[in-house]
FIBAZA-97097 format. One line per 10 residues: number of its first residue (from 0); their letters; for each residue x, y, z of N, C-alpha, C. Coordinates in Angstrom, 2 decimals. Example, Ala and Ser with C-alpha at 12.3 -4.5 7.8 and 13.67 -1.06 7.14 Angstrom:
0> AS> 13.19,-5.69,7.80,12.30,-4.50,7.80,13.20,-3.30,7.80; 12.85,-2.25,7.08,13.67,-1.06,7.14,12.90,0.03,7.87
END
This chain:
0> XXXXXXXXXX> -5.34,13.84,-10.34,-6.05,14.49,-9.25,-5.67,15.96,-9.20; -6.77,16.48,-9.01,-6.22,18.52,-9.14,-6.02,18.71,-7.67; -5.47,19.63,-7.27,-4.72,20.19,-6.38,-5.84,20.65,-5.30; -7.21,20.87,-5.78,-8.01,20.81,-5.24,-8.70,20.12,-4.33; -8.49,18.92,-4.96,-8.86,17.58,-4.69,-8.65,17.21,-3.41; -7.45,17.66,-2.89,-6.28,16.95,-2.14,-6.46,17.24,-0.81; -7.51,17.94,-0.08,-7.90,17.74,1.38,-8.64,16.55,1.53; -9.87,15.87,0.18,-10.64,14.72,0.64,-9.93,13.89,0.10; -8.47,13.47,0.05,-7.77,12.75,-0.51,-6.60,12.31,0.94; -6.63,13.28,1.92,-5.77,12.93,3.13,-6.28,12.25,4.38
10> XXXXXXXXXX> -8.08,12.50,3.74,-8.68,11.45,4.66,-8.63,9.98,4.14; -8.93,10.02,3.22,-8.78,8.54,2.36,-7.36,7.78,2.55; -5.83,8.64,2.77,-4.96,7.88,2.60,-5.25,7.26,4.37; -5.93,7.70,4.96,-5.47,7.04,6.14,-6.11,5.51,6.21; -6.90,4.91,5.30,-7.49,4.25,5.49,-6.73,3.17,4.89; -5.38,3.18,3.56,-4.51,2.23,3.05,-3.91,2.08,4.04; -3.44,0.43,4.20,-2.75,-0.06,4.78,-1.10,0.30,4.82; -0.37,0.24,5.58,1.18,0.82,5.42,2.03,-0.67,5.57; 3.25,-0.65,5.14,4.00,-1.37,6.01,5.70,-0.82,5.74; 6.36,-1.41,6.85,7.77,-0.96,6.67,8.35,-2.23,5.41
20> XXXXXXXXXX> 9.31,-0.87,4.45,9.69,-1.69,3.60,11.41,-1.35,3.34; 11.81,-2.04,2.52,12.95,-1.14,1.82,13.17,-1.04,0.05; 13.05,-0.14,-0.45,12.82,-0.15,-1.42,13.84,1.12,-2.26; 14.71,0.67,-3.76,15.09,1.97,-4.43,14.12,3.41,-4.72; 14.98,4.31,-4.50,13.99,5.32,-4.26,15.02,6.74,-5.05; 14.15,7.46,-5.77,14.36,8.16,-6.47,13.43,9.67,-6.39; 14.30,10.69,-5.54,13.11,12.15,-5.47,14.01,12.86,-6.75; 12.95,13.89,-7.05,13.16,15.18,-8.03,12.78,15.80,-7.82; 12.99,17.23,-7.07,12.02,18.40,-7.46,11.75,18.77,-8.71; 10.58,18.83,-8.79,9.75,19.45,-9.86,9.82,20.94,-10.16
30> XXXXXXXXXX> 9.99,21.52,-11.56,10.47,22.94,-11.74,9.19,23.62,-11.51; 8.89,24.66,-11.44,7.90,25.32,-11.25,6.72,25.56,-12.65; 7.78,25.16,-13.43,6.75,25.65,-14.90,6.64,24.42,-15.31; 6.72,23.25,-14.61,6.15,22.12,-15.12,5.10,21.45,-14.71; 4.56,22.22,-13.54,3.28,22.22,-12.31,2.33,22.03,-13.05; 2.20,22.62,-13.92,0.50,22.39,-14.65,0.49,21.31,-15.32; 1.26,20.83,-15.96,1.38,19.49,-16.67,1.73,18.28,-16.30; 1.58,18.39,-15.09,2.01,17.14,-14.23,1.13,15.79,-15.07; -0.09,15.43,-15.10,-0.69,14.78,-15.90,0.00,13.95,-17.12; 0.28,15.53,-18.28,0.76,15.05,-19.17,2.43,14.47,-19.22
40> XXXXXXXXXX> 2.97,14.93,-18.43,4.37,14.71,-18.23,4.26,13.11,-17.88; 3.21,12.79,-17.11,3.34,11.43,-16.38,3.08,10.39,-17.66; 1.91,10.52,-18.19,1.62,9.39,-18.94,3.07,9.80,-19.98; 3.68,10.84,-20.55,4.88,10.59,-21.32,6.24,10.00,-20.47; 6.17,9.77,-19.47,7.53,9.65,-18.76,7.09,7.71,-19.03; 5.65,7.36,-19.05,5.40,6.24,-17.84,6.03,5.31,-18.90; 6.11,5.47,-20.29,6.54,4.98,-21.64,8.25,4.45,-21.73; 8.66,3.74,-20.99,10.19,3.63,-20.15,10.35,2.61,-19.86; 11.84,1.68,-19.50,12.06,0.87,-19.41,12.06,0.44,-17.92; 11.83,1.53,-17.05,11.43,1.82,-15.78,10.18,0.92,-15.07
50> XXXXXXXXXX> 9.67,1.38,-16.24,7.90,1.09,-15.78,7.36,-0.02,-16.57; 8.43,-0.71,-17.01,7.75,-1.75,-17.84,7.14,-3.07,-17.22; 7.55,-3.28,-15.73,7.07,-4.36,-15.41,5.69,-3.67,-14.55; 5.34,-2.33,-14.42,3.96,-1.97,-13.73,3.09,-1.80,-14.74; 3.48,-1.22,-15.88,2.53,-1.57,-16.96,2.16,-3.31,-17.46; 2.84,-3.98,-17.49,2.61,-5.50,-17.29,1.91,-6.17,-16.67; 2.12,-5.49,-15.10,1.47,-5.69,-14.14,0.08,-5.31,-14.48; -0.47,-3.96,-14.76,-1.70,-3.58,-15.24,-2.48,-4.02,-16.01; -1.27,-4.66,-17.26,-2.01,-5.87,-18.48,-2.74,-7.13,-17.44; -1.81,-7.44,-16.73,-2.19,-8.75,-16.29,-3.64,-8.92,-15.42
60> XXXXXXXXXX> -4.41,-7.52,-14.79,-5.34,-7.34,-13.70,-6.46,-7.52,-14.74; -6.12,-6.50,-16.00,-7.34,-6.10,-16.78,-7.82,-7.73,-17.62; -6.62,-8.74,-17.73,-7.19,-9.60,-18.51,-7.10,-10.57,-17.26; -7.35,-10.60,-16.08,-7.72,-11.34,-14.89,-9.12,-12.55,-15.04; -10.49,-11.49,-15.28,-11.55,-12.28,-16.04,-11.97,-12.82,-17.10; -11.05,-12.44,-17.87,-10.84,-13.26,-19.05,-10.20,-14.91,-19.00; -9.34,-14.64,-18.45,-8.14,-15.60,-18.04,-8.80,-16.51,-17.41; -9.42,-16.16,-16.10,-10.45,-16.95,-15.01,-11.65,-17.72,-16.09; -12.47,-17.16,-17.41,-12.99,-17.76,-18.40,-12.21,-19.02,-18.92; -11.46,-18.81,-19.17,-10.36,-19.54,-20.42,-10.30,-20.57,-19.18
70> XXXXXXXXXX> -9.59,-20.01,-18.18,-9.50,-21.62,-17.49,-10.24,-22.37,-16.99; -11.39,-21.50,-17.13,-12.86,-22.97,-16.84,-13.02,-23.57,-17.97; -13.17,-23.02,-18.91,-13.32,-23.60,-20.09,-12.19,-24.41,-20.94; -11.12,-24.57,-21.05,-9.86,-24.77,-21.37,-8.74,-24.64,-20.08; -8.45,-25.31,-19.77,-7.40,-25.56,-18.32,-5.98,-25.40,-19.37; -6.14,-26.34,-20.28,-4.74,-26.67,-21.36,-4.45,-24.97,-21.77; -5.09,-24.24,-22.59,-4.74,-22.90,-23.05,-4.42,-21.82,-21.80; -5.36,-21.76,-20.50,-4.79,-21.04,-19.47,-3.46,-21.38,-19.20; -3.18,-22.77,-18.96,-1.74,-22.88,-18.27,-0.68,-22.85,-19.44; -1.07,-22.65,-20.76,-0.08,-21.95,-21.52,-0.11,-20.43,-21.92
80> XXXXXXXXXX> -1.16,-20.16,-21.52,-0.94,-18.25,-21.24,-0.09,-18.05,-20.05; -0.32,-18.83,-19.04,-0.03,-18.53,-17.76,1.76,-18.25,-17.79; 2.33,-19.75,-18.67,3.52,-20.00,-18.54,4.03,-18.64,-19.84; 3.47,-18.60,-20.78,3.88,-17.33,-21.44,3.83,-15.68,-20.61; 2.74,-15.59,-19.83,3.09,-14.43,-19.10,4.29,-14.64,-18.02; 4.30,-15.68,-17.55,5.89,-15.65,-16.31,6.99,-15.31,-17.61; 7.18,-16.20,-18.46,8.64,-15.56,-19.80,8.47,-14.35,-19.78; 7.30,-13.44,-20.45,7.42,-12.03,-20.76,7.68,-11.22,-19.20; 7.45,-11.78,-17.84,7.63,-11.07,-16.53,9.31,-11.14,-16.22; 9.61,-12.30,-16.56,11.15,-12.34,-16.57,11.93,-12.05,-17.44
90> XXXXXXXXXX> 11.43,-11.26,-19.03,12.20,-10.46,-19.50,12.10,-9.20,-19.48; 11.06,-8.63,-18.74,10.68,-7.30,-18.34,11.86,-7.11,-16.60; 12.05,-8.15,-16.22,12.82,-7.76,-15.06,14.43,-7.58,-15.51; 14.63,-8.77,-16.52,16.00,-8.43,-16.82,16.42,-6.81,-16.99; 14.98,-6.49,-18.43,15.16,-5.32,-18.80,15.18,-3.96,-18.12; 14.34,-4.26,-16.71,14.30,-3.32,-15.56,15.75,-3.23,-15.36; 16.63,-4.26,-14.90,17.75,-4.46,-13.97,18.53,-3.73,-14.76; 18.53,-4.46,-16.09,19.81,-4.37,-16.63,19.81,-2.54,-17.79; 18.60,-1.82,-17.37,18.59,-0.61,-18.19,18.38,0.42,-16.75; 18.42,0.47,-15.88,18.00,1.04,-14.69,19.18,1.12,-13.59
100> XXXXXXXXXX> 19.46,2.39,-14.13,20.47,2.51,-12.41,19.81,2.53,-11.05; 18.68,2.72,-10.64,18.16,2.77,-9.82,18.01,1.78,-8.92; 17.94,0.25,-10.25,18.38,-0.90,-9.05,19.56,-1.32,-8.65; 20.69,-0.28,-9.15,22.16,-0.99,-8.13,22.30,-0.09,-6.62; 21.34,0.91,-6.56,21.80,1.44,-5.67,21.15,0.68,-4.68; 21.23,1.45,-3.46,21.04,1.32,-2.17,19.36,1.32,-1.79; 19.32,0.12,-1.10,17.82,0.50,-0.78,17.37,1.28,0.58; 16.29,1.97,0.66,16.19,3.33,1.69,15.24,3.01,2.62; 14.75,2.75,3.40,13.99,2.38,4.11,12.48,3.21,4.33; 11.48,2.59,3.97,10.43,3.32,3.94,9.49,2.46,4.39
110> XXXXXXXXXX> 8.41,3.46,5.03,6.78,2.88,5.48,5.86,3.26,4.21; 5.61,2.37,3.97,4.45,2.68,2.37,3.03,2.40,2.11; 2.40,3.05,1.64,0.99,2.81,1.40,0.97,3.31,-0.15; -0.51,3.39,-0.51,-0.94,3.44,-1.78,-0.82,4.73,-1.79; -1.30,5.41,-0.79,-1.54,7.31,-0.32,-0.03,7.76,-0.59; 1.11,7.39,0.45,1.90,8.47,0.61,2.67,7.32,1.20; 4.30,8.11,1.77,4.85,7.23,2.43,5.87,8.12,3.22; 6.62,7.57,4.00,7.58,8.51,4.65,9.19,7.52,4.42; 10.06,8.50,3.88,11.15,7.82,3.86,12.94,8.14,4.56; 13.29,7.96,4.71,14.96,8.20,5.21,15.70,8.53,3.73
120> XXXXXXXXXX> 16.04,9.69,3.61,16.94,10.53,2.57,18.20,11.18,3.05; 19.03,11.88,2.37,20.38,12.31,2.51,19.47,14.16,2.34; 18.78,14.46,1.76,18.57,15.91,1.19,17.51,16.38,2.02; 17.07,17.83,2.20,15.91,18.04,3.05,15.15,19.16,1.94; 14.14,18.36,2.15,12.93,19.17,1.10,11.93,19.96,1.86; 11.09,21.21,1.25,10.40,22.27,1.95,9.15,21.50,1.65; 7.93,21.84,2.98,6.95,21.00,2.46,5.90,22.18,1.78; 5.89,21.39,1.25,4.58,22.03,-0.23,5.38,21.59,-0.89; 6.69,21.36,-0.98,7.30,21.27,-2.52,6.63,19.78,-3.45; 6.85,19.76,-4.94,6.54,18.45,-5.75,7.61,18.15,-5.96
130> XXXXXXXXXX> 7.64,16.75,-5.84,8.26,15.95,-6.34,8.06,14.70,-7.08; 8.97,14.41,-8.06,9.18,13.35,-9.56,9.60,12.00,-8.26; 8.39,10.87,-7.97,8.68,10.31,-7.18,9.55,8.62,-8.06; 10.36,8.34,-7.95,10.86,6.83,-8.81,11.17,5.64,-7.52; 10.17,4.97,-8.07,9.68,3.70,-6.98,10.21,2.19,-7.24; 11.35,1.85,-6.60,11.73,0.09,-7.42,11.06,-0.34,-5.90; 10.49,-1.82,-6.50,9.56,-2.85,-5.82,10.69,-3.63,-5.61; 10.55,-4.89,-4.73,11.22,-5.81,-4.95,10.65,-6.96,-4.25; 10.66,-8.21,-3.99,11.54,-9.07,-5.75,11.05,-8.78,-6.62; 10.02,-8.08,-6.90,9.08,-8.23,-8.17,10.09,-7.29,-9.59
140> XXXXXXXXXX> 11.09,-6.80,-8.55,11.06,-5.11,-9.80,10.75,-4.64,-10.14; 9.46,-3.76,-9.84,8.26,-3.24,-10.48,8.71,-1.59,-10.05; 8.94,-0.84,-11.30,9.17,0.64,-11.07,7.67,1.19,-11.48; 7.33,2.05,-10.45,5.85,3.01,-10.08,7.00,4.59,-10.07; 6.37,4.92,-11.24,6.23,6.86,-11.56,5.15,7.35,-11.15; 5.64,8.23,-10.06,4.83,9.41,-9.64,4.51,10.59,-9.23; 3.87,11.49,-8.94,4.36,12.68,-8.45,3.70,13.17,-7.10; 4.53,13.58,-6.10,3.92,14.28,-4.70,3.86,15.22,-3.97; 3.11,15.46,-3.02,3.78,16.16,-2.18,4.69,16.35,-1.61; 5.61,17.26,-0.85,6.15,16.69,0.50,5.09,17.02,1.74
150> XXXXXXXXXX> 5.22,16.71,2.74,3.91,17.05,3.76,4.89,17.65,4.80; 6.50,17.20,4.95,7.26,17.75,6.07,8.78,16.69,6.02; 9.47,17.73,6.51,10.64,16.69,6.36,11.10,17.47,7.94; 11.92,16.40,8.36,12.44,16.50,9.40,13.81,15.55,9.89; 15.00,16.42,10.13,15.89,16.08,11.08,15.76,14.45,11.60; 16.97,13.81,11.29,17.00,12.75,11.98,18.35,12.44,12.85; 18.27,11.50,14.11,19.19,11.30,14.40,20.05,10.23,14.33; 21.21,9.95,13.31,21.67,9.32,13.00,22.43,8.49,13.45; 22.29,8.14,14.86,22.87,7.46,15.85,21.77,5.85,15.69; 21.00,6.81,15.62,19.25,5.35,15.95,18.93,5.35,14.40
160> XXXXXXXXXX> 18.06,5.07,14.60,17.39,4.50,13.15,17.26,5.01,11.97; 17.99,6.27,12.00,18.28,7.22,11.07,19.58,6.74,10.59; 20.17,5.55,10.84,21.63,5.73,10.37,21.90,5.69,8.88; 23.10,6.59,9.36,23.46,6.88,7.23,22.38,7.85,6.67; 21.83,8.78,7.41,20.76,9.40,6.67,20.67,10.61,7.63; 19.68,11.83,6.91,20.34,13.11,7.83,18.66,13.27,7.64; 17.71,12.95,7.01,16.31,13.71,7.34,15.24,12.09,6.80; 14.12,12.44,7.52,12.89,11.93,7.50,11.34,12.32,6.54; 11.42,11.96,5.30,10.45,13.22,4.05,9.47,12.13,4.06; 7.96,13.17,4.56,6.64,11.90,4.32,6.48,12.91,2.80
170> XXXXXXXXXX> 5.68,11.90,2.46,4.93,12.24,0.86,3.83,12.33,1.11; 3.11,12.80,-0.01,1.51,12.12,-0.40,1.34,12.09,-1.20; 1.12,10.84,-2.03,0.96,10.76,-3.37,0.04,11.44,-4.41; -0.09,12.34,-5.02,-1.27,13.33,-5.89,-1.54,13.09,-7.19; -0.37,12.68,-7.93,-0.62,12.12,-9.19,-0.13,11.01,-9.50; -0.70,9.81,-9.89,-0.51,8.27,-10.46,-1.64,7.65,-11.18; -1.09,6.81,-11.69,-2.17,5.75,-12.38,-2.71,4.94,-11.52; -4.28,5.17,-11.45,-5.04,3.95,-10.86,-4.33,2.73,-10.25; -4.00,1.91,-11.80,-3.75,0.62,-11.49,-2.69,0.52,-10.85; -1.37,1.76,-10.76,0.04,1.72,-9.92,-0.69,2.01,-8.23
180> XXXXXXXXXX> -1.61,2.83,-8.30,-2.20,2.76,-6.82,-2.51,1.00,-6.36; -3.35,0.45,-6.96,-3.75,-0.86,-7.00,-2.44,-1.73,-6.73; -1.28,-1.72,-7.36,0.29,-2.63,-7.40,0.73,-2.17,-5.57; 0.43,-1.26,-5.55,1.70,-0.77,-4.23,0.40,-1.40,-3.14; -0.99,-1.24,-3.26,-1.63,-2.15,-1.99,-1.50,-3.75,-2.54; -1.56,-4.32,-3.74,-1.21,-5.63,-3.44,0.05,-5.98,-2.87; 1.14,-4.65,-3.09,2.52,-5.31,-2.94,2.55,-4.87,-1.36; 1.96,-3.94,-0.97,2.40,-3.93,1.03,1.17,-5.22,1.30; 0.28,-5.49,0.61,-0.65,-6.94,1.68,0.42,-7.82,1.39; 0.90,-8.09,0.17,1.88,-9.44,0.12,2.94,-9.20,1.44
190> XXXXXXXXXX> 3.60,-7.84,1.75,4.76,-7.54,2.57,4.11,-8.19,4.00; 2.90,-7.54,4.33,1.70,-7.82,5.33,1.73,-9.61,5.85; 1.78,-9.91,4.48,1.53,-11.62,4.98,2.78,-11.93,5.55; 3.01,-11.89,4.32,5.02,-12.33,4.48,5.18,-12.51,5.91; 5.09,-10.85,6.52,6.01,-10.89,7.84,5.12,-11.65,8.94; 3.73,-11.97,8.53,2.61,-12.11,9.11,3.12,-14.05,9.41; 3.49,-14.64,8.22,4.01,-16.06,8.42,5.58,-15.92,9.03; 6.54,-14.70,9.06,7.88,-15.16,9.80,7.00,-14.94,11.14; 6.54,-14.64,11.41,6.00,-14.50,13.18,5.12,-15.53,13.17; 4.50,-16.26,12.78,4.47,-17.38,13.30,4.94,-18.75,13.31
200> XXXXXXXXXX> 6.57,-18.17,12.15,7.21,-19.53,11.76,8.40,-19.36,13.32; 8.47,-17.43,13.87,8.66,-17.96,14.92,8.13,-18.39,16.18; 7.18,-17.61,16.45,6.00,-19.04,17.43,6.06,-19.92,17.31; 6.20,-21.02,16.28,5.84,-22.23,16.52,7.60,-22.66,16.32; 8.62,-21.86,16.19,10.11,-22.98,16.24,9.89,-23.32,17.61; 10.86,-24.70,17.85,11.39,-25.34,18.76,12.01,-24.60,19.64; 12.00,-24.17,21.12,12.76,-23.88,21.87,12.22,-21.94,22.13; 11.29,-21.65,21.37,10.30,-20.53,21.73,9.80,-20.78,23.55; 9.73,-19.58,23.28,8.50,-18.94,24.93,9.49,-20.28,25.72; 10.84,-20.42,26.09,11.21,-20.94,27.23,10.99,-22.90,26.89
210> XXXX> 11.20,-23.20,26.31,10.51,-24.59,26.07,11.84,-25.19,24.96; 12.26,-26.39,25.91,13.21,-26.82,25.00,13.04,-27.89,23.87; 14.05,-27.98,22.70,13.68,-28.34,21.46,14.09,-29.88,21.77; 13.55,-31.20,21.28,13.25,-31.92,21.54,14.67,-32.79,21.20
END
């Protein structure tokens, strides 16, 4: 997306869904003479042991209707593709874990969408600045490379919900791959449900809204 782009691009993020997450998180400022090549820098970075389970992920969407073929027609060959793609997903996570410092650290607390997100950091960034954004998913392990804005960072108070953290940096996402846009809204609807069934696994426990358990 060109830089141009990016006013009818702040109406659009409002329309992805968000949710609160926690997730490894990785900023870089971007040097100034690497601004124009943002593009090319990305598809060479995306080539990594980082990104190997979102490129996977991407294999798996594009051969979606294919797959949906095969298993009308053959049930026996789908459910042995099926069981061969979970092996290759669980050696792409090892390989995430076990080549990636990014997943021993600490996870940071963020509200996320496909657009942009706002997160709790230790550093305070100027807004206009770009940044080299590094995204771990979880459980899935799915690392998303990208690059953003900042839109504003701001002061937090580290008493409340800021704890362990000294500023508040929203993003907006400007450069990514399609299909990594596509991963981060399936992965906040999955977050979406998720919390969507603990609230009503607590509604319906025993001894809710005043009412004792039997």
């Amino acid at each position: 997306m060109s830089r141009q782009d990016r006013p009818a691009a702040v109406s659009e993020r409002r329309a992805y869904f968000r949710v609160d997450d926690a997730v490894r998180l990785e900023l870089r400022p971007v040097p100034a003479e690497e601004l124009e090549r943002l593009d090319e820098r990305l598809e060479r970075n995306l080539a990594s042991s980082f990104t190997v389970m979102s490129s996977l992920a991407a294999i798996s969407a594009e051969m979606l209707v294919n797959m949906r073929r095969i298993e009308a027609n053959d049930p026996d060959v789908a459910a042995y593709l099926k069981a061969l793609d979970r092996k290759i997903e669980v050696l792409g996570r090892v390989l995430t874990a076990d080549h990636n410092e990014l997943a021993q650290q600490p996870a940071h607390p963020v509200n996320l969408s496909a657009g942009g997100m706002a997160a709790l950091v230790n550093e305070c960034y100027d807004p206009g600045q770009v940044l080299e954004i590094r995204l771990l998913l979880f459980p899935s392990f799915t690392g998303v490379l990208m690059y953003g804005d900042v839109v504003d960072c701001e002061p937090v108070d580290e008493t409340e919900e800021g704890a362990g953290y000294s500023h508040r940096v929203r993003l907006a996402f400007t450069h990514m791959r399609e299909q990594d846009r596509d991963l981060i809204i399936r992965h906040v609807l999955r977050c979406q449900g998720e919390e969507l069934r603990r609230r009503s696994q607590r509604t319906d426990s025993p001894g809710e809204n005043g009412e004792a358990a039997d």
